[in-house]
Residue, then its C-alpha position, 0 to 999 in steps of 0.5 A: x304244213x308245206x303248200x303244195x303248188x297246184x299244176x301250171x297252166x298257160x293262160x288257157x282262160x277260164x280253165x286257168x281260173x278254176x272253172x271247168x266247163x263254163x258252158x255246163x252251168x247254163x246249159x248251153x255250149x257256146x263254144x260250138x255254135x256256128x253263127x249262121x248270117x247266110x240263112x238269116x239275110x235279115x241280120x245281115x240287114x240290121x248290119x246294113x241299117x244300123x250302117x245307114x243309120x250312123x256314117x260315123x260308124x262307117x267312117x271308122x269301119x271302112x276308111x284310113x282316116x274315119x276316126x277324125x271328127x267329121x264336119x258333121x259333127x256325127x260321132x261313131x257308136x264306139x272308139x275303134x272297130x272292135x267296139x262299134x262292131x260289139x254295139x251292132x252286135x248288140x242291135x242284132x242278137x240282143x232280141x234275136x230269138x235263136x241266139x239271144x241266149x248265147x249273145x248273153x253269154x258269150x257277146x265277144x263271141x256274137x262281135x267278133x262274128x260281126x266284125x268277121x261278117x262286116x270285113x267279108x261284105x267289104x272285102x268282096x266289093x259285092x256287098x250282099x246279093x238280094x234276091x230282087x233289086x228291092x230286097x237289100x242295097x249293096x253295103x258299099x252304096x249304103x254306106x258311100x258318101 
């Protein structure tokens, strides 16, 4: 019998794999959601925690040299910039109740949003506003040293 060769496909992901729709077996379409930061200032605000929180993270995050041991000794949550963005995505969306479902499925999806939202709050040089000076710190005071 003579193998048939099925149709080339170019590393299109899971189509490449077999599977049609990956969304369709839970129910929910990853692929469409917009993960929303400016309606939620409190995820923005696990950002900025989770950075008071660990300098280290800072370090590697926001300076040329940050992954060098630190005389504090302090170590960042990941070895490079993509995968200390996955653990504080993680702390934000693991237990946020509108997108804990789609941060099970597609966690890639919820870091590199966090690492987008991270570079924006620094690109600015504004940080985030707060509605009164008590409500939120500027990421860069947060995290100056």
């Amino acid at each position: 019998m003579e193998q048939v060769q099925g149709p080339v496909t170019h590393g299109r992901g899971s189509k490449s794999r077999g599977i049609r729709n990956p969304a369709a077996s839970t129910g929910l379409d990853h692929a469409k959601i917009q993960i929303q930061w400016l309606s939620a200032p409190s995820r923005t605000q696990k950002v900025i925690d989770h950075l008071q929180n660990n300098q280290a993270d800072c370090r590697v995050l926001f300076y040329s040299d940050g992954k060098q041991l630190h005389s504090d000794g302090d170590r960042p949550s990941g070895k490079d910039k993509v995968s200390i963005c996955a653990v504080i995505a993680k702390y934000i969306f693991e237990g946020d109740e509108e997108y804990k479902d789609h941060y099970k499925a597609a966690p890639e999806k919820f870091r590199d949003s966090t690492n987008n939202h991270i570079n924006r709050l620094h690109a600015t040089g504004a940080g985030i506003m707060p509605q009164d000076e008590n409500t939120v710190q500027n990421l860069h005071g947060a995290c100056f040293f």
